[in-house]
N, CA and C atoms of all chains as a GROMACS GRO file, in nm:
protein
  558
    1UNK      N    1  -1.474  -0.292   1.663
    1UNK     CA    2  -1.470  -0.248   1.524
    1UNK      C    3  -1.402  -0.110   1.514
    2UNK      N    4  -1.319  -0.109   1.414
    2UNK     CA    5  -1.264   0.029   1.414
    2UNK      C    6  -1.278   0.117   1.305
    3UNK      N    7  -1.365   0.253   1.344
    3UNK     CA    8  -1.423   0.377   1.292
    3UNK      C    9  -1.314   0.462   1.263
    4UNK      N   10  -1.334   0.520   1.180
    4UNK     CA   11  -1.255   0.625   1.084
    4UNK      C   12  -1.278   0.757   1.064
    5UNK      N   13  -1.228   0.825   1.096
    5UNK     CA   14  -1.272   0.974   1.085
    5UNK      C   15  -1.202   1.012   0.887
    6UNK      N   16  -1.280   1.090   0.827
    6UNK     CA   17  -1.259   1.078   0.671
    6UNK      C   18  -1.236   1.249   0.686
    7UNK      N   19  -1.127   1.308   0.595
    7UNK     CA   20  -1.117   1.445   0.571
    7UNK      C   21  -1.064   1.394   0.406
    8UNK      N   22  -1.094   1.534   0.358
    8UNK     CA   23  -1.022   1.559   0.216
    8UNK      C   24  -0.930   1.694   0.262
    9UNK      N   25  -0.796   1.661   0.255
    9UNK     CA   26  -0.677   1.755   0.252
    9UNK      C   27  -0.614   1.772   0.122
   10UNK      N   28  -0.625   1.894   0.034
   10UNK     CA   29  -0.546   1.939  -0.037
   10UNK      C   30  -0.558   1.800  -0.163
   11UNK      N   31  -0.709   1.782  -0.159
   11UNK     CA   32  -0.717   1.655  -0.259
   11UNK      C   33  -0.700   1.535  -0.213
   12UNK      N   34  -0.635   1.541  -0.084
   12UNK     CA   35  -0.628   1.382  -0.060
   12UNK      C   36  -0.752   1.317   0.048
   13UNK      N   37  -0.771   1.214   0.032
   13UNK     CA   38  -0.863   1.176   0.105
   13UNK      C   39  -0.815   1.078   0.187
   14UNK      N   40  -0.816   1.136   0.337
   14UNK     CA   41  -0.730   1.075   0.458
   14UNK      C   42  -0.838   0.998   0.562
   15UNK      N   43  -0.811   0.899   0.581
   15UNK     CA   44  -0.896   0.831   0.680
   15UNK      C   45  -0.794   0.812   0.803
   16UNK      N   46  -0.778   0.849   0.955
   16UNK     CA   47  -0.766   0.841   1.014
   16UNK      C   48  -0.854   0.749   1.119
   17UNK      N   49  -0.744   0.669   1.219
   17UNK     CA   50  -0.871   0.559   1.258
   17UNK      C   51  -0.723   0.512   1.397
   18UNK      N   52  -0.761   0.463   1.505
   18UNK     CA   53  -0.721   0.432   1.611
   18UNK      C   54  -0.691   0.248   1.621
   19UNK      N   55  -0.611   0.186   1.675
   19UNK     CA   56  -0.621   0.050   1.670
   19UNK      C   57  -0.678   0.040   1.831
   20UNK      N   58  -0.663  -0.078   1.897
   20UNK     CA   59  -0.712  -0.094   2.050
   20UNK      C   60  -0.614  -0.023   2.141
   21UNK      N   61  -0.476  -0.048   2.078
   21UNK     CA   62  -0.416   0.029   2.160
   21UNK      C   63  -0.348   0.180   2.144
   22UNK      N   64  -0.431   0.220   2.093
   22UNK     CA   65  -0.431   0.365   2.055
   22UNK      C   66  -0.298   0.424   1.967
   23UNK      N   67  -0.275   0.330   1.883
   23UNK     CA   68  -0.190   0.339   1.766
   23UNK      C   69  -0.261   0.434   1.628
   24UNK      N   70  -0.216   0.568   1.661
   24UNK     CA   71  -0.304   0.663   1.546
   24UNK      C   72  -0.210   0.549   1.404
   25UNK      N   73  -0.304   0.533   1.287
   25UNK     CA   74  -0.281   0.542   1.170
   25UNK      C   75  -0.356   0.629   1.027
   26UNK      N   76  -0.288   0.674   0.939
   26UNK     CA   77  -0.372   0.756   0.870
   26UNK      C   78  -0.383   0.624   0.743
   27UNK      N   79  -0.505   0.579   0.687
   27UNK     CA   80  -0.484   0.560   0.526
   27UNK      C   81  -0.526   0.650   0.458
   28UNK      N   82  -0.467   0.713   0.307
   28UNK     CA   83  -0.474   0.819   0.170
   28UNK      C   84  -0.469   0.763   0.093
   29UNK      N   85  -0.558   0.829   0.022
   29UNK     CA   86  -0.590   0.762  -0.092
   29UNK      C   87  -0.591   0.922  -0.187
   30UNK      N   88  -0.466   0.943  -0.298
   30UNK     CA   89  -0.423   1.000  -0.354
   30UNK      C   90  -0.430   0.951  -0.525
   31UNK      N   91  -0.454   1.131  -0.591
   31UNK     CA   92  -0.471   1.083  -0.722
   31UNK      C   93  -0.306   1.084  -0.810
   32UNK      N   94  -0.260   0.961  -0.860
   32UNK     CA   95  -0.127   0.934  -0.891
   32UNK      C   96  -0.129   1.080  -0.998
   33UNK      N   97   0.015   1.100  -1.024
   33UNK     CA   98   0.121   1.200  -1.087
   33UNK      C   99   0.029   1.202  -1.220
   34UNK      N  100   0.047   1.027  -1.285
   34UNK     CA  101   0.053   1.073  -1.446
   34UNK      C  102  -0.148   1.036  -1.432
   35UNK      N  103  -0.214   1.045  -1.351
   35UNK     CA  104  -0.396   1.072  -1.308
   35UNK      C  105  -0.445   0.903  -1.407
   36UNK      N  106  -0.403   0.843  -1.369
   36UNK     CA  107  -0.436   0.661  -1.394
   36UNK      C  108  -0.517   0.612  -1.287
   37UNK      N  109  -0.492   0.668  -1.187
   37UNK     CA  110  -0.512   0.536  -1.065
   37UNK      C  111  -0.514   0.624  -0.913
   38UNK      N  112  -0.575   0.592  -0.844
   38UNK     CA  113  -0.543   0.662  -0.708
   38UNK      C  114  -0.454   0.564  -0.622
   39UNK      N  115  -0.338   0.654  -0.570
   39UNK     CA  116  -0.253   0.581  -0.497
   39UNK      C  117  -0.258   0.582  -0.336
   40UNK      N  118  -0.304   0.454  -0.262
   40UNK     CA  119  -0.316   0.430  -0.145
   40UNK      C  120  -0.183   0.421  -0.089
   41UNK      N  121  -0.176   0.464   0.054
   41UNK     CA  122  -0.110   0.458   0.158
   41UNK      C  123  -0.154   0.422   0.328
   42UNK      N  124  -0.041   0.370   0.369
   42UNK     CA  125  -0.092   0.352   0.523
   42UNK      C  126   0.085   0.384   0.635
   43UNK      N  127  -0.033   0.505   0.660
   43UNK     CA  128   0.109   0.548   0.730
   43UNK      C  129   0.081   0.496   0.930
   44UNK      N  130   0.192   0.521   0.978
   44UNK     CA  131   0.145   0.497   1.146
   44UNK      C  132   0.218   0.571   1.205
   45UNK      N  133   0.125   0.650   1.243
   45UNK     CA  134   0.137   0.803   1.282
   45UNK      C  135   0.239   0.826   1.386
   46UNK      N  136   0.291   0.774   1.488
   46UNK     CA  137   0.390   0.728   1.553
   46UNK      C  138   0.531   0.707   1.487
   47UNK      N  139   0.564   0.692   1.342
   47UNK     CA  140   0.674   0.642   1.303
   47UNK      C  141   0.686   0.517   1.266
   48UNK      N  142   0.636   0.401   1.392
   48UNK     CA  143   0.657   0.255   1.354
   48UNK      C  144   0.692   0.222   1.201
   49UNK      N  145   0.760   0.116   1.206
   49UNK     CA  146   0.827   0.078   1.108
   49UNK      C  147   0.762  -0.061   1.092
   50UNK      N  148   0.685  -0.072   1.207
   50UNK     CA  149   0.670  -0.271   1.198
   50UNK      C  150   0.581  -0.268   1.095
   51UNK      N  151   0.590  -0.419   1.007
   51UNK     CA  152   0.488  -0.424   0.917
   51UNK      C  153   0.408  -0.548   1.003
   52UNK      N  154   0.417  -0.602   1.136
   52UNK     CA  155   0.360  -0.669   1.229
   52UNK      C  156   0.216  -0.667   1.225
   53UNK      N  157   0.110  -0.575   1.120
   53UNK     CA  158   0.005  -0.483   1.140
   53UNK      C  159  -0.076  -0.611   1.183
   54UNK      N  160  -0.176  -0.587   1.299
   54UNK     CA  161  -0.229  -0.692   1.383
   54UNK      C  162  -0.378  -0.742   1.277
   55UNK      N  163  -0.411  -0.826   1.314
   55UNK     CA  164  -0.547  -0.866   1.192
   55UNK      C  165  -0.660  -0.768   1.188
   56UNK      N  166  -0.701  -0.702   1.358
   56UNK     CA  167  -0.795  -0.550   1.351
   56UNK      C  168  -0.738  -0.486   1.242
   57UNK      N  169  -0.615  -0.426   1.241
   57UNK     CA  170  -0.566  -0.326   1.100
   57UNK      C  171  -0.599  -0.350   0.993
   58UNK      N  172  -0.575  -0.532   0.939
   58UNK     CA  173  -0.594  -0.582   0.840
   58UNK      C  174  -0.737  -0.550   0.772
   59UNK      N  175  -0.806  -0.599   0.842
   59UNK     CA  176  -0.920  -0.602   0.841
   59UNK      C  177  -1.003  -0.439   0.796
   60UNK      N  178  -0.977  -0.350   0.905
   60UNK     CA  179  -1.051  -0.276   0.859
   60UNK      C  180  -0.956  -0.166   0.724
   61UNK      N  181  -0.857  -0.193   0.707
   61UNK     CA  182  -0.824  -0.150   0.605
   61UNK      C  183  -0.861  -0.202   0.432
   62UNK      N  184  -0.875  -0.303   0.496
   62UNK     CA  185  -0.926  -0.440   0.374
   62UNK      C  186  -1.072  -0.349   0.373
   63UNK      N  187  -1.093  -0.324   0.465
   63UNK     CA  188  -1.251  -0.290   0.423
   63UNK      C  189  -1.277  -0.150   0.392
   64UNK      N  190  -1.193  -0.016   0.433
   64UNK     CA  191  -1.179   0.102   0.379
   64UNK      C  192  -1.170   0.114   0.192
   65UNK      N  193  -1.054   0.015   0.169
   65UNK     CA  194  -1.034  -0.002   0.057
   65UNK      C  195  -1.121  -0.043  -0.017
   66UNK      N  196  -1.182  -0.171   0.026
   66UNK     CA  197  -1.341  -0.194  -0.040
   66UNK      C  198  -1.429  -0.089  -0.077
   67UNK      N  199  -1.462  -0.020   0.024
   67UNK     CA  200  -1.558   0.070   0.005
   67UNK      C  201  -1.524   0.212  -0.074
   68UNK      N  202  -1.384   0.208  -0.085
   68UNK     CA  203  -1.348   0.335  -0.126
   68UNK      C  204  -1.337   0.303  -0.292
   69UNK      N  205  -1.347   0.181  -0.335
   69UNK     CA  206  -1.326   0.154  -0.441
   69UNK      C  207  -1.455   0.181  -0.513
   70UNK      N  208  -1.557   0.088  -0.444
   70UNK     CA  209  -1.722   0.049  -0.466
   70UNK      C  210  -1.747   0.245  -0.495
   71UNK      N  211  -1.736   0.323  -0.371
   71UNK     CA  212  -1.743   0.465  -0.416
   71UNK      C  213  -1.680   0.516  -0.564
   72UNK      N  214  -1.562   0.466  -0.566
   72UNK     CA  215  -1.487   0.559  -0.674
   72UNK      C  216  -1.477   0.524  -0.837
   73UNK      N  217  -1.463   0.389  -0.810
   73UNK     CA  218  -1.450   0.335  -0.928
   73UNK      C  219  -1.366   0.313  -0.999
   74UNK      N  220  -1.252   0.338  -0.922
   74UNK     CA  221  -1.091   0.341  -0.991
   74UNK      C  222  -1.046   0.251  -0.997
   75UNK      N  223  -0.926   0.306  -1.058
   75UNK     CA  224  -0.802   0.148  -1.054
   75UNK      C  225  -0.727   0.211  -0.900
   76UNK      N  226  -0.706   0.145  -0.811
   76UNK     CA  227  -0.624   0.165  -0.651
   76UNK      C  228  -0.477   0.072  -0.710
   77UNK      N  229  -0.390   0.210  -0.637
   77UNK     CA  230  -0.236   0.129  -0.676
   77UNK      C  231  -0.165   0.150  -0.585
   78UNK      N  232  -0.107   0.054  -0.559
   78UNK     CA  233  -0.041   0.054  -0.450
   78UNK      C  234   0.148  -0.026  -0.447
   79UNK      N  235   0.216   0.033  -0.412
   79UNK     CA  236   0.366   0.006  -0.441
   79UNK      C  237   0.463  -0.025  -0.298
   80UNK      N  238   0.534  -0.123  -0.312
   80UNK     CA  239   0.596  -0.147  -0.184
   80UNK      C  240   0.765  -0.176  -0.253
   81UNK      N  241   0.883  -0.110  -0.187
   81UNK     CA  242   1.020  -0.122  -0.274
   81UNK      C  243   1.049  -0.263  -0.125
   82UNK      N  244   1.069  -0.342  -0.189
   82UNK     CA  245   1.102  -0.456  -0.073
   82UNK      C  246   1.258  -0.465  -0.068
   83UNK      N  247   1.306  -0.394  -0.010
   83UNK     CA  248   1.457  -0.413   0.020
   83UNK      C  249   1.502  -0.483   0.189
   84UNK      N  250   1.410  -0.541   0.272
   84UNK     CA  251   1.457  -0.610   0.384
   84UNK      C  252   1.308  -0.700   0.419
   85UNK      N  253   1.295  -0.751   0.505
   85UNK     CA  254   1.223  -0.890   0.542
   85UNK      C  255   1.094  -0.827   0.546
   86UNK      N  256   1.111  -0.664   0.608
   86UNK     CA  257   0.975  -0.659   0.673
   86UNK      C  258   0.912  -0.607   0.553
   87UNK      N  259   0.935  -0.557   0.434
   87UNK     CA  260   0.919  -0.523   0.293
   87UNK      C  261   0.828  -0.647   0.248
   88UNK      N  262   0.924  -0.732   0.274
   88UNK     CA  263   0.867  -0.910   0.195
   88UNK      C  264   0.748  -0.951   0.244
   89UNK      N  265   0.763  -0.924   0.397
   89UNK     CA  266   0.644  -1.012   0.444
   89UNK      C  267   0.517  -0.903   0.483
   90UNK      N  268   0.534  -0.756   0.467
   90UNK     CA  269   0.442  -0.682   0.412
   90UNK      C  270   0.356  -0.708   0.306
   91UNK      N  271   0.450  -0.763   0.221
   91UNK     CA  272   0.415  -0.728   0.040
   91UNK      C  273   0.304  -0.864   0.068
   92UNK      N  274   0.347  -0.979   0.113
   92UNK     CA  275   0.351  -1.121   0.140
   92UNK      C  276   0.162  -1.102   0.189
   93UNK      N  277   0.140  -1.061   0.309
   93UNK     CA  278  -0.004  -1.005   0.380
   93UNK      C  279  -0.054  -0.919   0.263
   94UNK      N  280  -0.022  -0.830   0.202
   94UNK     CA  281  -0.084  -0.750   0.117
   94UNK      C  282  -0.189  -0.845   0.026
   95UNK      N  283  -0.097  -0.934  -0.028
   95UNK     CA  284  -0.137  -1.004  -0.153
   95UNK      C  285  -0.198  -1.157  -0.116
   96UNK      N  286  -0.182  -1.175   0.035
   96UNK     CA  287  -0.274  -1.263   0.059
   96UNK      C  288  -0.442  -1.188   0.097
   97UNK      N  289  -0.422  -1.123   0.121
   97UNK     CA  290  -0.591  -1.006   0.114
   97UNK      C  291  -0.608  -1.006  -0.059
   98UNK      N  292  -0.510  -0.964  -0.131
   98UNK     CA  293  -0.589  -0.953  -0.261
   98UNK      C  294  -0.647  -1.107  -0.347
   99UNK      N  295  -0.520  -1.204  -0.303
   99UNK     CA  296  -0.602  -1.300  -0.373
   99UNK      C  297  -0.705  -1.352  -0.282
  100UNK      N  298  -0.751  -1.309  -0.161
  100UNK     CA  299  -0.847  -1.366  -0.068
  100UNK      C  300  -1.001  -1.316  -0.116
  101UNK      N  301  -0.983  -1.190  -0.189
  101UNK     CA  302  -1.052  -1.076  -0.172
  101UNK      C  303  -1.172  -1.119  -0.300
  102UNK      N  304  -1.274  -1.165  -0.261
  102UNK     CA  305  -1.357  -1.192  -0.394
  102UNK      C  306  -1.418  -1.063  -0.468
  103UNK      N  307  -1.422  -0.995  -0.463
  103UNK     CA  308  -1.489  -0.857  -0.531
  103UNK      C  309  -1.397  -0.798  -0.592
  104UNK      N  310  -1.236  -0.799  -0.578
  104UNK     CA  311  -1.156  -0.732  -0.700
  104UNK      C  312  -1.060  -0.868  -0.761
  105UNK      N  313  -1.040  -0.720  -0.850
  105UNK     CA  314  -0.953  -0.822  -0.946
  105UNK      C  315  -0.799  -0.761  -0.935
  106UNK      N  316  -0.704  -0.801  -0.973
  106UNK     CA  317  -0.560  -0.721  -0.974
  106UNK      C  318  -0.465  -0.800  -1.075
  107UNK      N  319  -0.396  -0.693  -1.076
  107UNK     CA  320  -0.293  -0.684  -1.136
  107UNK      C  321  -0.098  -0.679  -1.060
  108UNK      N  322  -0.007  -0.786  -1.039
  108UNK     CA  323   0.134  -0.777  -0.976
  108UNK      C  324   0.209  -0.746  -1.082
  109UNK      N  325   0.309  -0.621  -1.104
  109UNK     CA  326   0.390  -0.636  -1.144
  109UNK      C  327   0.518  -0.617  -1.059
  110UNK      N  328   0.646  -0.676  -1.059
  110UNK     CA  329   0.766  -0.723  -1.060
  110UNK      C  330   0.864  -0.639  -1.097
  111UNK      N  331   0.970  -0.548  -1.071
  111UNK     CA  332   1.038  -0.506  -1.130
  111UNK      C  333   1.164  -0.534  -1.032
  112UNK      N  334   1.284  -0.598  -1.114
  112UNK     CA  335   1.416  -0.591  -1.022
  112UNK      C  336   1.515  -0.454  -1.062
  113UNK      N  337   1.578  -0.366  -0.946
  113UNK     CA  338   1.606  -0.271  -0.980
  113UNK      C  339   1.720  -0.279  -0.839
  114UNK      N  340   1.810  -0.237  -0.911
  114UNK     CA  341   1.917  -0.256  -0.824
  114UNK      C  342   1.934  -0.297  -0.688
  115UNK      N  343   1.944  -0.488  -0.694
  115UNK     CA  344   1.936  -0.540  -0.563
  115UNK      C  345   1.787  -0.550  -0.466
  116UNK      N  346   1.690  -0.495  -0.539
  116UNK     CA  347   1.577  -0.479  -0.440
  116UNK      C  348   1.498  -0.503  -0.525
  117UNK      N  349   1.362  -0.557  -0.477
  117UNK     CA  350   1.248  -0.622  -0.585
  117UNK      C  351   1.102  -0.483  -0.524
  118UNK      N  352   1.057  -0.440  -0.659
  118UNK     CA  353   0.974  -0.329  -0.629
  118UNK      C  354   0.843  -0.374  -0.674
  119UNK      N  355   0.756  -0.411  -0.619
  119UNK     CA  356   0.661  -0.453  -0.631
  119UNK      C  357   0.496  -0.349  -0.617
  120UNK      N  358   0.425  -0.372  -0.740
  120UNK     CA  359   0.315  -0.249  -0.782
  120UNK      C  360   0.215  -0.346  -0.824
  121UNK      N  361   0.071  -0.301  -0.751
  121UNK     CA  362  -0.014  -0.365  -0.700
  121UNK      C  363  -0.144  -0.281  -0.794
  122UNK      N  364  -0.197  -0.301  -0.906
  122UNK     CA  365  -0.303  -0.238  -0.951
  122UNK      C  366  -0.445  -0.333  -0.933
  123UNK      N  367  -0.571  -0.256  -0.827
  123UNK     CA  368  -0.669  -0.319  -0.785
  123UNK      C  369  -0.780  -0.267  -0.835
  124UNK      N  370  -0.891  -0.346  -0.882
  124UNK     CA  371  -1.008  -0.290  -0.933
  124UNK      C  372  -1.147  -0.360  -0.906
  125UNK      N  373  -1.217  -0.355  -0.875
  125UNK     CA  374  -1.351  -0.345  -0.837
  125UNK      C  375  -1.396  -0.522  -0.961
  126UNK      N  376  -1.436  -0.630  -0.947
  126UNK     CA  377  -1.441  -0.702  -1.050
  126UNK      C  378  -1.589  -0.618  -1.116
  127UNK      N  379  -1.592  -0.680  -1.213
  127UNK     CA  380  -1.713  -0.579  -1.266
  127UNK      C  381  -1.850  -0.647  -1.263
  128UNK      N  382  -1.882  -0.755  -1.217
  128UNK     CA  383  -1.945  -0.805  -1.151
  128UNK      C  384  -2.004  -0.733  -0.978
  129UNK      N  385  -1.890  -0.682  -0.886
  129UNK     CA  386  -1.950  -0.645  -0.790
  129UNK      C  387  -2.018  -0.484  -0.792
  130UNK      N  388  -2.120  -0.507  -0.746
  130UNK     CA  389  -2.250  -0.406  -0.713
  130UNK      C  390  -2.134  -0.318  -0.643
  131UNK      N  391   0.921  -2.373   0.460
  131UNK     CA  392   1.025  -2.333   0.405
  131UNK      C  393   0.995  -2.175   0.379
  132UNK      N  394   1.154  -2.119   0.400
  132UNK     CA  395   1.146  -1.989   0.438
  132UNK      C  396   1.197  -1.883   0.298
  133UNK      N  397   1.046  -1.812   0.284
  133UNK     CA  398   1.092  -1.735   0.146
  133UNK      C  399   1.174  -1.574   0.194
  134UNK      N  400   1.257  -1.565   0.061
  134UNK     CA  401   1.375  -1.470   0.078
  134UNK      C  402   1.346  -1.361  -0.082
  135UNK      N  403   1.231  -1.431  -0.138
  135UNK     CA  404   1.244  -1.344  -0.256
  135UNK      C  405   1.085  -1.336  -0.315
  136UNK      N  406   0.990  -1.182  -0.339
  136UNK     CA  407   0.848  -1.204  -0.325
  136UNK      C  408   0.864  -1.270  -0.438
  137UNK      N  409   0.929  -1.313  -0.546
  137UNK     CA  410   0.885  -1.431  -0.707
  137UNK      C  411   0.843  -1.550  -0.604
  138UNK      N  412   0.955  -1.604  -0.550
  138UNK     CA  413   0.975  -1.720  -0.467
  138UNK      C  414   0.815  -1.756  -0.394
  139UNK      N  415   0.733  -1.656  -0.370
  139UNK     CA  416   0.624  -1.660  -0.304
  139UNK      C  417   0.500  -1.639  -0.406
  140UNK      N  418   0.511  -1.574  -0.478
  140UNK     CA  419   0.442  -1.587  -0.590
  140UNK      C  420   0.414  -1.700  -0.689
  141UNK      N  421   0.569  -1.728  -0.712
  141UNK     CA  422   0.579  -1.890  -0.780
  141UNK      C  423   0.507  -1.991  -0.726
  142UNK      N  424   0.580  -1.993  -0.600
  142UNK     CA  425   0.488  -2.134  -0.506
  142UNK      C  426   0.351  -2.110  -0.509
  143UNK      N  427   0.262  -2.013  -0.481
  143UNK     CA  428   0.154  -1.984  -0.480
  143UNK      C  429   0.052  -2.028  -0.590
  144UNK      N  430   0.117  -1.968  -0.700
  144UNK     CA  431   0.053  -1.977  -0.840
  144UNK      C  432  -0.004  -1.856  -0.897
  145UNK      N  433   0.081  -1.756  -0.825
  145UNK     CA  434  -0.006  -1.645  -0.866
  145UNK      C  435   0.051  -1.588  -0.996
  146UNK      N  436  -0.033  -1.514  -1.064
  146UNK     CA  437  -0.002  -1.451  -1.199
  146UNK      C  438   0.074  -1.348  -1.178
  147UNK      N  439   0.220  -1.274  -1.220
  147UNK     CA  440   0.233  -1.110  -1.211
  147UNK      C  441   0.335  -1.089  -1.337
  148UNK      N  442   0.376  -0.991  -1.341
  148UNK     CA  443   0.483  -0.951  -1.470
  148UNK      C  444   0.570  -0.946  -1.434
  149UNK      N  445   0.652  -0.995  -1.466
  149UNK     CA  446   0.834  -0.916  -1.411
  149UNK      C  447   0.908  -0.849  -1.518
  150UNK      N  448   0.954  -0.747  -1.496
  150UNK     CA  449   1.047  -0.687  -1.584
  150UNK      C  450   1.230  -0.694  -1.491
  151UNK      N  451   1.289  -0.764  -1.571
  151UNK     CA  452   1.434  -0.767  -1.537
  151UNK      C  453   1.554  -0.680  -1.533
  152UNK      N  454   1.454  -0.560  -1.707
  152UNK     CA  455   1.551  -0.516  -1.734
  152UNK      C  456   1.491  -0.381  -1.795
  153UNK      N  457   1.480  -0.284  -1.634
  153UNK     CA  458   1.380  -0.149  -1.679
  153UNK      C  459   1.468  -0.079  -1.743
  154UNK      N  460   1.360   0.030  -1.790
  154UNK     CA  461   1.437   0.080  -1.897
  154UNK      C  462   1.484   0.237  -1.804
  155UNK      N  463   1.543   0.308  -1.844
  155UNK     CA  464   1.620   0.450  -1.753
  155UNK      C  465   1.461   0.486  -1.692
  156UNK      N  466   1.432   0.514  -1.814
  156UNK     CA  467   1.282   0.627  -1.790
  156UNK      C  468   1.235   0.557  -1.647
  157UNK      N  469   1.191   0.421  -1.610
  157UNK     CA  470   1.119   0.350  -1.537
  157UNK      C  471   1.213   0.342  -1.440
  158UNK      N  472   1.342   0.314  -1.453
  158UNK     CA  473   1.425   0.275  -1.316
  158UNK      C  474   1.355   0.466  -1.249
  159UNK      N  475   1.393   0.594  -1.339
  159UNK     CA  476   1.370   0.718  -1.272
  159UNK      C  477   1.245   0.730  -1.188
  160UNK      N  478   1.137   0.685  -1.285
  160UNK     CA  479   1.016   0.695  -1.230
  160UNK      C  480   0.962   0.645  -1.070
  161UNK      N  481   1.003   0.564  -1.052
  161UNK     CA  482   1.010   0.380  -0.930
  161UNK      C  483   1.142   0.487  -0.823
  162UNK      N  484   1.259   0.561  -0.869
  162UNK     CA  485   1.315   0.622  -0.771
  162UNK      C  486   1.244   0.734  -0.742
  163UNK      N  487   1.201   0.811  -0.794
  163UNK     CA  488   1.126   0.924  -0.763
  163UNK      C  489   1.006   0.895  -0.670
  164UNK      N  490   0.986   0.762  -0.723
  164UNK     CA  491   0.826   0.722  -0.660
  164UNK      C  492   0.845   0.728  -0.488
  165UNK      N  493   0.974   0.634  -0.482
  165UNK     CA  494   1.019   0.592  -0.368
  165UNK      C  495   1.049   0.692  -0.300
  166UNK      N  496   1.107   0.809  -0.361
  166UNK     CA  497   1.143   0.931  -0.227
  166UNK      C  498   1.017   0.999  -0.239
  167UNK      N  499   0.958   1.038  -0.299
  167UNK     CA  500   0.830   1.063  -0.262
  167UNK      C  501   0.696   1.016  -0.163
  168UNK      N  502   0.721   0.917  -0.130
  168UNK     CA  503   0.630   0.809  -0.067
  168UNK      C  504   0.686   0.798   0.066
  169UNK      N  505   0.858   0.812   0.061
  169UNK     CA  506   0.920   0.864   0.152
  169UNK      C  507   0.902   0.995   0.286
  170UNK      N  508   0.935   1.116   0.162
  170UNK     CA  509   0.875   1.217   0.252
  170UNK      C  510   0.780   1.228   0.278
  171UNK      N  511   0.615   1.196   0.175
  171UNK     CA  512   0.510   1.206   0.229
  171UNK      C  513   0.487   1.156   0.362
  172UNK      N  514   0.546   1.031   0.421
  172UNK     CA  515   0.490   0.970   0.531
  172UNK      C  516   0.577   1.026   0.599
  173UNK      N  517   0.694   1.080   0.618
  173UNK     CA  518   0.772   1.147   0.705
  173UNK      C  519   0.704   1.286   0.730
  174UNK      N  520   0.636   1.350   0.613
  174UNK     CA  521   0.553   1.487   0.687
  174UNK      C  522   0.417   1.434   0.709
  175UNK      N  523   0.366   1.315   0.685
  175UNK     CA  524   0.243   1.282   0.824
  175UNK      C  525   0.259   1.297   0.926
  176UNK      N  526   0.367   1.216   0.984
  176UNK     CA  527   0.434   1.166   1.078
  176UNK      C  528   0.481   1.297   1.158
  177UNK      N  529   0.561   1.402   1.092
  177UNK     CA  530   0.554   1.511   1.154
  177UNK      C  531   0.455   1.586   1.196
  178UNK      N  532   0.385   1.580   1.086
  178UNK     CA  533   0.240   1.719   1.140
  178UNK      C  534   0.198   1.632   1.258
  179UNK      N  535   0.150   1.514   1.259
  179UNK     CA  536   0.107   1.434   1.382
  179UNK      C  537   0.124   1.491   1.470
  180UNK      N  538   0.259   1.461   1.502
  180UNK     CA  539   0.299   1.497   1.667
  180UNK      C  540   0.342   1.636   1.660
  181UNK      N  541   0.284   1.688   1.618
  181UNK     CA  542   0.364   1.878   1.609
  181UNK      C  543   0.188   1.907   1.662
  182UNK      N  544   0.078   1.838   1.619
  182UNK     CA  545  -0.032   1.856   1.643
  182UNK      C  546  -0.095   1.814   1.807
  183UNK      N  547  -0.003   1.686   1.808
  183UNK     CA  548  -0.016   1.651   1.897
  183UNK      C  549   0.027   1.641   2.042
  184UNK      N  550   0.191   1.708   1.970
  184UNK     CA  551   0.282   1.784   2.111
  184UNK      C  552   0.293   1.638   2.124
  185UNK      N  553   0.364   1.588   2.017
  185UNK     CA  554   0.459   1.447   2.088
  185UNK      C  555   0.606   1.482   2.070
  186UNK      N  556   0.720   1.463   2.109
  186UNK     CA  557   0.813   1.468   2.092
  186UNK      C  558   0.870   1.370   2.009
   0.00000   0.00000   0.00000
């Protein structure tokens, strides 16, 4: 199972957390520009570019996000500009967790913008879950 | 069969989302700004990291 070390930097709230093979990743969870929504990220601290992220990642990120929601109460937004494969089949895993995901609800919007499809992900707590 | 476009995957699926075809300036600005922003942020994670960590 993979544990998370939690800081608040400069407002943001960074979870840092290790995979098996000692792949640092940070997820943030940031309050957006125009203050709607907090905007998640998952960076890999290394650089990597792969969106390969193994099902451990999946998983406990699926579940950071859960809980960070159940805490907060927000709308979580999240944006991916898909301009090559690994964009697509990022976006592709993303949104098979959200429609998997029985406790939120969401929102896809679509925007085509020069040659590249930008895809924005608004997630919320259904109001049903405790 | 091999998808090339996220509608294409959405469609087949059945999932609900919005598409806009035809943003307007304000929104194309917003979505570029977003993007270099989201940009550097993970590029100065990525730095402090290994500056912390003495990775090269």
């Amino acid at each position: 199972m993979i544990v998370a070390t939690r800081e608040n930097i400069y407002g943001i709230d960074v979870f840092t957390f290790y995979d098996s093979n000692r792949n640092p990743f940070q997820l943030t969870f940031e309050e957006s520009l125009n203050g709607k929504y907090i905007e998640v990220s998952l960076v890999h601290l290394l650089g990597s570019n792969d969106s390969k992220y193994c099902s451990e990642i999946r998983k406990a990120v699926s579940s950071f996000i859960l809980k960070y929601l159940i805490e907060k109460r927000r709308t979580i937004y999240f944006d991916i500009a898909i301009n090559d494969k690994r964009g697509l089949l990022l976006s592709i895993k993303f949104i098979r967790w959200l429609t998997s995901a029985k406790e939120i609800e969401y929102k896809i919007e679509v925007t085509k913008l020069n040659g590249i499809e930008y895809i924005e992900f608004f997630i919320e707590l259904k109001k049903t879950t405790i | 069969m091999e998808t090339n476009s996220i509608l294409d995957y959405l469609d087949n699926n059945n999932i609900v989302y919005i598409l806009d075809e035809n943003p307007t300036e304000e929104k194309i600005s917003r979505i570029q700004k977003a993007i270099e922003r989201k940009k550097t942020l993970m590029e100065l994670a990525i730095s402090t990291y290994k500056q912390v960590m003495r990775i090269a």
